[in-house]
Short mmCIF file of the C-alpha atoms (twelve columns), coordinates in Angstrom:
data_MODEL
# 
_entry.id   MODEL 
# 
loop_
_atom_site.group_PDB 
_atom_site.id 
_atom_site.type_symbol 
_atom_site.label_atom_id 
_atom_site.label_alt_id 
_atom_site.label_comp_id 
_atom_site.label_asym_id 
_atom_site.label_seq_id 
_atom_site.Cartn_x 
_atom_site.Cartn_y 
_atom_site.Cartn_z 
_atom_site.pdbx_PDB_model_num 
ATOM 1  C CA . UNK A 1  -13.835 -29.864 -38.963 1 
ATOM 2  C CA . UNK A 2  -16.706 -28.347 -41.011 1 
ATOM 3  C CA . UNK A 3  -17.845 -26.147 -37.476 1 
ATOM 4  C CA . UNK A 4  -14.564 -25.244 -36.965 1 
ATOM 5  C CA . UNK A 5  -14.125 -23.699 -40.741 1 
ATOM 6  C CA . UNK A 6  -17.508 -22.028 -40.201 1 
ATOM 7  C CA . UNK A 7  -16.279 -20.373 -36.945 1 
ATOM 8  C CA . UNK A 8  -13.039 -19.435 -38.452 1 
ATOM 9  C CA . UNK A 9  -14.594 -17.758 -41.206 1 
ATOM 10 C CA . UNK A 10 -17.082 -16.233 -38.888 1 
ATOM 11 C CA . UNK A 11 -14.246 -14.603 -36.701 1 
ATOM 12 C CA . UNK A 12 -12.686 -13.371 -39.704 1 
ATOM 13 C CA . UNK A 13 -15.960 -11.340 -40.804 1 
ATOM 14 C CA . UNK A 14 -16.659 -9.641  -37.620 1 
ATOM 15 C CA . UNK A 15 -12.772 -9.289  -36.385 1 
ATOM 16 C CA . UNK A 16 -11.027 -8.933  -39.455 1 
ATOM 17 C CA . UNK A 17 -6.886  -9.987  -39.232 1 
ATOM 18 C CA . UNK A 18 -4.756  -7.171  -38.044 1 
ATOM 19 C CA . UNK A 19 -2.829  -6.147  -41.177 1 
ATOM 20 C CA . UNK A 20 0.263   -4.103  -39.286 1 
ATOM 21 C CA . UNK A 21 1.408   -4.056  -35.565 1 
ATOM 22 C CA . UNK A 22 1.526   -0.903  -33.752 1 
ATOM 23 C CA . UNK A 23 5.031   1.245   -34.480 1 
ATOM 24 C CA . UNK A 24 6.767   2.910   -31.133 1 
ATOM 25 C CA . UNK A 25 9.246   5.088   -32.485 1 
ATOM 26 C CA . UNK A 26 9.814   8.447   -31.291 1 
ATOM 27 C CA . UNK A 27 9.444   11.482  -32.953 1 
ATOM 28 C CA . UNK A 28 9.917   15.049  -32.196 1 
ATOM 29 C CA . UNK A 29 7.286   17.660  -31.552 1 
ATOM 30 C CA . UNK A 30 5.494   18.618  -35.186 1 
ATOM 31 C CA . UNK A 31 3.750   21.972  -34.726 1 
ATOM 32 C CA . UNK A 32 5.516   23.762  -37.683 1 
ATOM 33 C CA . UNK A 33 7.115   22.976  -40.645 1 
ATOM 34 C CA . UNK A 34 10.176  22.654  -38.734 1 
ATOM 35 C CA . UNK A 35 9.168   20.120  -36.535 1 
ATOM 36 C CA . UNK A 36 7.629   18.418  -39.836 1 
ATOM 37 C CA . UNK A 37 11.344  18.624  -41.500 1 
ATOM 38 C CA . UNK A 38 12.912  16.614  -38.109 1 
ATOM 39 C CA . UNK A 39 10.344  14.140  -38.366 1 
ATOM 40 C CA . UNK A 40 11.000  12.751  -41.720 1 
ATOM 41 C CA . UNK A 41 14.517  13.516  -40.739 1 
ATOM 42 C CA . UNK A 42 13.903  10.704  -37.847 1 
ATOM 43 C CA . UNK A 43 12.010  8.610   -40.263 1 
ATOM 44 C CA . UNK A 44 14.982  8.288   -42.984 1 
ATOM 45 C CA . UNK A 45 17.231  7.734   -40.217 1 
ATOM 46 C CA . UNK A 46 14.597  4.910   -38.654 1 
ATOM 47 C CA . UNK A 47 14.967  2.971   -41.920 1 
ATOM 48 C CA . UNK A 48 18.425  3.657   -42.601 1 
ATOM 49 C CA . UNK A 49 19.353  2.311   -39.439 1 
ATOM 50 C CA . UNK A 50 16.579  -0.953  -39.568 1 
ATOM 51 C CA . UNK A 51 14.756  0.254   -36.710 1 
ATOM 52 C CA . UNK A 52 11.764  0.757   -39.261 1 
ATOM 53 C CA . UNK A 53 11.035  -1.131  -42.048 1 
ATOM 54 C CA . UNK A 54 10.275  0.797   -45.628 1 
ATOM 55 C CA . UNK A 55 6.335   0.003   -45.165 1 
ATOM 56 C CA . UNK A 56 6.514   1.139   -41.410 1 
ATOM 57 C CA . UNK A 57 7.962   4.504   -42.577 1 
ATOM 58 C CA . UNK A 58 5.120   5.041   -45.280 1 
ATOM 59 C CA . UNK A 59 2.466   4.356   -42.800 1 
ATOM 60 C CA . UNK A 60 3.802   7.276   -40.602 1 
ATOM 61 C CA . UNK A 61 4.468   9.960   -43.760 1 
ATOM 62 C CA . UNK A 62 1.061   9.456   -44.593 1 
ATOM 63 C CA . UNK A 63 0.381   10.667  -40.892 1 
ATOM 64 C CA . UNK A 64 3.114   13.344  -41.243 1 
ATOM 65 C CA . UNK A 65 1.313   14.346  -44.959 1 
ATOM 66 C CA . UNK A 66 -1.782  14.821  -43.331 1 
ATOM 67 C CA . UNK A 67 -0.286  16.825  -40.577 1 
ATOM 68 C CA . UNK A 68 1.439   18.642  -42.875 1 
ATOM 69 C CA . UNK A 69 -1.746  19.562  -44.392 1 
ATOM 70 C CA . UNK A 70 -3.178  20.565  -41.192 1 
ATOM 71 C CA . UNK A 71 -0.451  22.885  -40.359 1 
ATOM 72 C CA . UNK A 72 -0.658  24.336  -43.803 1 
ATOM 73 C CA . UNK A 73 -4.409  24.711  -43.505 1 
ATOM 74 C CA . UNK A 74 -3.981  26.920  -40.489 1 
ATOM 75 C CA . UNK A 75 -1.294  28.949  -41.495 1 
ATOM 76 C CA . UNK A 76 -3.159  30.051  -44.957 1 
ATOM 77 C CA . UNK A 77 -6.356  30.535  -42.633 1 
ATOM 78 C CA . UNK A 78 -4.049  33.096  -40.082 1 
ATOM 79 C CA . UNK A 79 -2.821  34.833  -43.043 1 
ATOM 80 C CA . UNK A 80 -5.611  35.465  -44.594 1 
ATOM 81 C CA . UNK A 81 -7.457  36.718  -41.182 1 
ATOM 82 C CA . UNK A 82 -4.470  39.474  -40.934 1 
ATOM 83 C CA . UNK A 83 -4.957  40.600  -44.539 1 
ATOM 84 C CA . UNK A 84 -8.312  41.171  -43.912 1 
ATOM 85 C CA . UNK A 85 -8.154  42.584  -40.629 1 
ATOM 86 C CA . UNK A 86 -5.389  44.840  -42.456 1 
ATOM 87 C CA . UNK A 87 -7.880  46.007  -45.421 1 
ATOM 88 C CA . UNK A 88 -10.454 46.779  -43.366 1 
ATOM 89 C CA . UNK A 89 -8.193  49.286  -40.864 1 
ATOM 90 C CA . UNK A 90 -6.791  50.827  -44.237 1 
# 
């Protein structure tokens, strides 16, 4: 019994648990704000409905949120190329 503890706790240090299972839910294409809107659109209705759970849903804004910051990234980085490209043609 003692081995087997030892093993176990073994295991447990160089595979931790899996905390969540993998989430297949579909969501539409997110490569503008838009498409950032729909998907937490699809996530209200996913727990509304009970095809996600609350926690599920978190999990994927947090994916969405960093998206989201992506997308905003970009677009701040392509506006500020075209007002400098415009200052330096004035």
């Amino acid at each position: 019994m003692e081995t087997w503890s030892r093993r176990k706790s073994c295991s447990t240090v160089l595979a931790p648990p899996r905390r969540s299972r993998p989430i297949h839910f579909d969501l539409p294409p997110i490569a503008d704000t838009a498409g950032l809107i729909a998907a937490f659109a699809a996530l209200t209705s996913g727990v509304a409905d009970g095809t996600l759970t609350p926690d599920e849903a978190a999990s994927v804004a947090t994916l969405l949120e960093a998206q989201r910051k992506a997308i905003e990234t970009h677009d701040l980085s392509v506006r500020i190329a075209a007002l400098e490209n415009r200052d330096e043609t004035a």
